[in-house]
LODRENKOL-212010 format. One record per residue (C-alpha): residue number from 1; residue in one letter; chain; x, y, z. Coordinates in pm, whole numbers. Layout:
LODRENKOL-212010
> num; residuo; cadena; xx; yy; zz
> NUM; a; A; X; Y; Z
...
END
This chain:
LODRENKOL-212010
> num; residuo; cadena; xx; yy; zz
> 1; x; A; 4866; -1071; 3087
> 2; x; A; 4618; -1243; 2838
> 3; x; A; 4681; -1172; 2500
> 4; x; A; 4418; -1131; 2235
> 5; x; A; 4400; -1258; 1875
> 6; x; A; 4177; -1134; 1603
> 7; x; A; 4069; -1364; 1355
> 8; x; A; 3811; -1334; 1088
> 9; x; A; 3555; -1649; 1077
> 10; x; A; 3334; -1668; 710
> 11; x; A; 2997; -1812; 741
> 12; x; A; 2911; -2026; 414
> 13; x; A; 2717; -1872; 176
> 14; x; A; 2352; -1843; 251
> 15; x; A; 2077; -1922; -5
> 16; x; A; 1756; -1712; 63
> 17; x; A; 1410; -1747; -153
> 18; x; A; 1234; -1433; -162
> 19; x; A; 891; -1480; -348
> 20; x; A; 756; -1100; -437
> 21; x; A; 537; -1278; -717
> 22; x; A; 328; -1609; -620
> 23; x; A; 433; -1730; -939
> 24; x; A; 815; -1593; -934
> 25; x; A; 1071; -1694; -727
> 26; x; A; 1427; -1520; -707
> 27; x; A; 1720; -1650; -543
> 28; x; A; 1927; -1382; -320
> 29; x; A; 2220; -1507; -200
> 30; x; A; 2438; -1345; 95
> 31; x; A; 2764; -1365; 252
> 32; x; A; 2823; -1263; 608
> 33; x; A; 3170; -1212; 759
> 34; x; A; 3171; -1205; 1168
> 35; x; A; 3481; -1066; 1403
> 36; x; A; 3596; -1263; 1653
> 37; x; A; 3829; -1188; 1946
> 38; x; A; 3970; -1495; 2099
> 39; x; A; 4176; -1506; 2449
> 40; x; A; 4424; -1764; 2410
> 41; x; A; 4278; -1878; 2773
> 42; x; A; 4036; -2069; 2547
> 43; x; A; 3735; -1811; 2623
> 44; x; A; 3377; -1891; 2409
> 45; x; A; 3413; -1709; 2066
> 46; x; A; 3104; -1474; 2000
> 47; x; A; 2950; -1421; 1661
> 48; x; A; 2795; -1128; 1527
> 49; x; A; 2411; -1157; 1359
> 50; x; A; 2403; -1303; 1023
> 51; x; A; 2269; -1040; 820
> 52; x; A; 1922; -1007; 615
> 53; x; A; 1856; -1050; 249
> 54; x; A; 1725; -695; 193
> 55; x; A; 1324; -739; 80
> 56; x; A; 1229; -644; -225
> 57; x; A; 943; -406; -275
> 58; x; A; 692; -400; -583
> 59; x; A; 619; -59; -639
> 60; x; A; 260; -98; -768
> 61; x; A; 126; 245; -875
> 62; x; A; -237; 259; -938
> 63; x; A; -345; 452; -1276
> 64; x; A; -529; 741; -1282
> 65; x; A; -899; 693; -1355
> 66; x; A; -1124; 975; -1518
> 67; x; A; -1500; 902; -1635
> 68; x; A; -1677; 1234; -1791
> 69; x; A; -2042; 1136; -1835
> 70; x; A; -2190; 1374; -2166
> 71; x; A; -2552; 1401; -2253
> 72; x; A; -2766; 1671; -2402
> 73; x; A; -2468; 1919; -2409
> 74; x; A; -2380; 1847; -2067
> 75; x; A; -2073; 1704; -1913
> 76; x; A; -2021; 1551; -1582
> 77; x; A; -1696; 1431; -1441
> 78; x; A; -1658; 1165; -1158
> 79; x; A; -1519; 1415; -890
> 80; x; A; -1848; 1687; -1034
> 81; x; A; -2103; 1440; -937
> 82; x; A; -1932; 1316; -588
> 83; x; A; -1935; 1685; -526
> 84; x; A; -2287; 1770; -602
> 85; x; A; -2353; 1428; -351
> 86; x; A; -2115; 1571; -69
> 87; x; A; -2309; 1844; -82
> 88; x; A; -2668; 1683; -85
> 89; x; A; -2559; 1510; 191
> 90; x; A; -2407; 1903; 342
> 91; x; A; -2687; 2090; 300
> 92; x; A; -3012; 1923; 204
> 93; x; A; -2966; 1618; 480
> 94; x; A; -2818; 1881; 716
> 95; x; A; -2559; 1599; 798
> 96; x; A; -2208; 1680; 918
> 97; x; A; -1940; 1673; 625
> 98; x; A; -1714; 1425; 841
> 99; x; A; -2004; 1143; 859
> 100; x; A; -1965; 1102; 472
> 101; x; A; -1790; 799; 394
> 102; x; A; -1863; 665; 36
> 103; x; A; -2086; 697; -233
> 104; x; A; -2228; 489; -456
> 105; x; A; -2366; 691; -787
> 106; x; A; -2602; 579; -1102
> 107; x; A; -2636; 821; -1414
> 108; x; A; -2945; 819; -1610
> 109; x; A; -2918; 1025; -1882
> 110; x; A; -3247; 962; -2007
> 111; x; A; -3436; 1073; -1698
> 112; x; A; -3154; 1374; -1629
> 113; x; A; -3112; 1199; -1284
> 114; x; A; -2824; 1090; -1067
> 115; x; A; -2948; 844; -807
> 116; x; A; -2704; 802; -494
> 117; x; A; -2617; 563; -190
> 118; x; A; -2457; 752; 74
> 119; x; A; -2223; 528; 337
> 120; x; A; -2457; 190; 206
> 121; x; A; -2794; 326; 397
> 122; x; A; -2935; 692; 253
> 123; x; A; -3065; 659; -97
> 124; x; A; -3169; 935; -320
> 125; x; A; -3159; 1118; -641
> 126; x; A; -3049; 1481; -770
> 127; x; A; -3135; 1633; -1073
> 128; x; A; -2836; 1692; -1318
END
């Protein structure tokens, strides 16, 4: 009857570079313990997988963004004038709502125009 030992092996400590920042480097350093069960009939000793460093995650939340355009007591907000395009596109082109893409828009106050590039190809203007 073979009889079975358990014995605990330590793998040296492991120094891991984890660069989140291109200028910023932190050191994470880990420790990993394996089990080993070893026949005394000299059988191969198996180790377990040396762990990960857990990656680190920059939470990068963009900032909201509002623009309201006023002129001649009149005020236009970013999201107004993309709607006003969406629907120039809608219902003046007679194009389907899912074909819209982006928009590129240019306020002159001066002329009470909005000029527009729809997807990078249709130009045009709407009266605000």
């Amino acid at each position: 009857m073979a009889t079975t030992k358990k014995a605990t092996v330590k793998k040296p400590v492991e120094t891991v570079k984890v660069a989140p920042k291109a200028a910023e480097v932190v050191e994470v350093k880990t420790e990993a313990k394996a089990e080993v069960k070893a026949e005394t009939k000299a059988a191969p000793a198996k180790k377990a997988p040396a762990k990960k460093a857990p990656a680190k995650k920059a939470a990068a939340k963009a900032g909201s963004v509002k623009i309201q355009v006023e002129f001649s007591g009149k005020s236009y907000t970013t999201e107004d004038l993309v709607k006003i395009a969406k629907d120039v596109w809608k219902f003046d082109l007679k194009k389907k709502a899912s074909d819209f893409k982006d928009v590129e828009i240019y306020v002159k106050p001066e002329e009470n125009q909005a000029y527009y590039v729809i997807n990078g190809e249709v130009k045009g203007n709407f009266a605000l």
